[in-house]
C-alpha positions as CSV (number, residue, x, y, z in Angstrom):
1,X,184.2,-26.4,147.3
2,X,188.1,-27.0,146.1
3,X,186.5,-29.8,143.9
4,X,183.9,-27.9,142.3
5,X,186.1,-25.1,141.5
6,X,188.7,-27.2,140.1
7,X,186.2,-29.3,137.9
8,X,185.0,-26.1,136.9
9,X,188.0,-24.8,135.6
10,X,189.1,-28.1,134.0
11,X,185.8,-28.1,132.0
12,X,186.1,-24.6,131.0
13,X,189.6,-25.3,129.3
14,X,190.1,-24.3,125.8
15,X,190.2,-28.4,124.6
16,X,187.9,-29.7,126.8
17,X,185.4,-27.3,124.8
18,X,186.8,-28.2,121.5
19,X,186.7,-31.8,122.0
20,X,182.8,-31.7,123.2
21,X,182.2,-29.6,119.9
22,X,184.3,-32.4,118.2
23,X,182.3,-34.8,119.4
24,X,179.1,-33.6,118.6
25,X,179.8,-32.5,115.3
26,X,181.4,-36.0,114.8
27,X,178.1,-37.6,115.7
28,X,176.5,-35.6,113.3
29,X,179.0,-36.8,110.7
30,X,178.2,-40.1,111.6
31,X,174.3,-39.3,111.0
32,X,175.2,-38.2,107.7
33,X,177.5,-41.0,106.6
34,X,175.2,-43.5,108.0
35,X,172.3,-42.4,105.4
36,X,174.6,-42.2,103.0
37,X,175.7,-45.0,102.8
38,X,172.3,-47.0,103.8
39,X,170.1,-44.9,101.3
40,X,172.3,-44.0,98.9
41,X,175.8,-46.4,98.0
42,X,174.5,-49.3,99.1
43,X,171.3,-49.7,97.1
44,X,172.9,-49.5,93.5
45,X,175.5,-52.2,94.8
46,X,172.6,-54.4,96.1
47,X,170.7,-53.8,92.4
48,X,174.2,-54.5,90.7
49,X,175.1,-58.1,93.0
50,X,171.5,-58.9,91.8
51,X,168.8,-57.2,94.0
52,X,170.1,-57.4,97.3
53,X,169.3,-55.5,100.4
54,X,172.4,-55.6,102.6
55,X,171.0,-54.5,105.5
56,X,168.7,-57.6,105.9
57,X,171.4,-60.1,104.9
58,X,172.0,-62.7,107.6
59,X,173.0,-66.1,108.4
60,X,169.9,-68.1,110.2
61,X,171.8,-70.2,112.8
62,X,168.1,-71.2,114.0
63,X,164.5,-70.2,112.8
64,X,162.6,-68.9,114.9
65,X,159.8,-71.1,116.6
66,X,156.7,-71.4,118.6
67,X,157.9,-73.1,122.0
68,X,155.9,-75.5,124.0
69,X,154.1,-73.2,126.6
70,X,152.8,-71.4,123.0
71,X,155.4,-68.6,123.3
72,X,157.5,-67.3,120.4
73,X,161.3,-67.8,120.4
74,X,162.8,-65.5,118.4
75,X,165.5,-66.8,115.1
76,X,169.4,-66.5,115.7
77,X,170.8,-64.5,113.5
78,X,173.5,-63.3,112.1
79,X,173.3,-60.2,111.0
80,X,176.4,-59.0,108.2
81,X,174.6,-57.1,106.4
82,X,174.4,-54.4,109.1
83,X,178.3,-55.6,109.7
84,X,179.0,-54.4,105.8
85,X,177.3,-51.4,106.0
86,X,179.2,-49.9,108.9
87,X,182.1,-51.4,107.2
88,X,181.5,-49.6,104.5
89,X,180.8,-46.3,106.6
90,X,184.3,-47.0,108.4
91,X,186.1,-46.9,105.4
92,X,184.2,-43.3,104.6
93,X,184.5,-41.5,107.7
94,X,188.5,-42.6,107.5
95,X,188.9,-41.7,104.5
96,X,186.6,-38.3,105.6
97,X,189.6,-37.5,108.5
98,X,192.4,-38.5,106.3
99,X,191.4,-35.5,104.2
100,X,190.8,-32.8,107.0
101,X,194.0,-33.8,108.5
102,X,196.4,-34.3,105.0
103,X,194.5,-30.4,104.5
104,X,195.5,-29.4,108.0
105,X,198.8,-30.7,107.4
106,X,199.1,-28.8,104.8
107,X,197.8,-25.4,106.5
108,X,200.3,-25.8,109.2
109,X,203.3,-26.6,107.4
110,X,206.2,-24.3,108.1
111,X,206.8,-22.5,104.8
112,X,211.1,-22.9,104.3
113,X,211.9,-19.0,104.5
114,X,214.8,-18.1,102.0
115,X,218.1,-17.5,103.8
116,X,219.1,-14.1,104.7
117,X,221.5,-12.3,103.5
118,X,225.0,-12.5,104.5
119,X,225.9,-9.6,106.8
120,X,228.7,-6.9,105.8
121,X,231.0,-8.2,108.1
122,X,231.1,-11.8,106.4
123,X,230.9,-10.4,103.0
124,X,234.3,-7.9,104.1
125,X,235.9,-11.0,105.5
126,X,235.1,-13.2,102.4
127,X,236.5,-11.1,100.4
128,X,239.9,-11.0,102.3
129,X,239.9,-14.4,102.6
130,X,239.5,-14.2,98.7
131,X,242.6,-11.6,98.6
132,X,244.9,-13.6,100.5
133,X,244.2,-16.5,98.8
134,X,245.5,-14.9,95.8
């Protein structure tokens, strides 16, 4: 039972729960970058470079083939198209977190409090320091 309790209380911990809602919520973003980028940036670039779809761009190391017992083989492929897609969807989702953490950053940062005051007792001895001076 000392396992149980102690998983328990591990998962119940304050960032175990807020990295399980980071996660999901990350997939999600990843749902929503995907798309975007597949249906929305990377169609207009494909129609500028000349009509090109990038997901089906690929290098045909071999075509595919009917073998000698009448089965299909498959073509190797290489698929990067689907390789500058998620390159592309890297570069958004980075660029996504460099923003929440630059504004988090910016949340957090200590404001510089202006310095207090000078207490009666240095302002007294200033000003005999000031006196004798003379």
């Amino acid at each position: 039972m000392g396992m149980l309790k102690e998983f328990r209380e591990f998962a119940m911990r304050g960032n175990v729960i807020d990295l399980a809602v980071g996660v999901v919520i990350g997939a999600a973003f990843g749902k929503i970058v995907t798309a975007l980028v597949e249906k929305i940036i990377m169609p207009p670039i494909g129609l500028l470079i000349g009509g090109i779809d990038f997901a089906k761009l690929a290098w045909v190391l071999a075509p595919a083939r009917v073998g000698a017992d009448g089965k299909e083989i498959p073509a190797v492929v290489i698929g990067y198209g689907d390789f500058l897609n998620t390159l592309v969807q890297f570069v958004i989702i980075a660029f996504a977190i460099f923003l929440v953490v630059k504004l988090i950053n910016r949340l957090h940062k200590p404001q510089a409090a202006a310095p207090a005051a000078p207490s009666e007792e240095v302002l007294l001895l200033r000003e005999i320091r000031d006196s004798l001076k003379k």
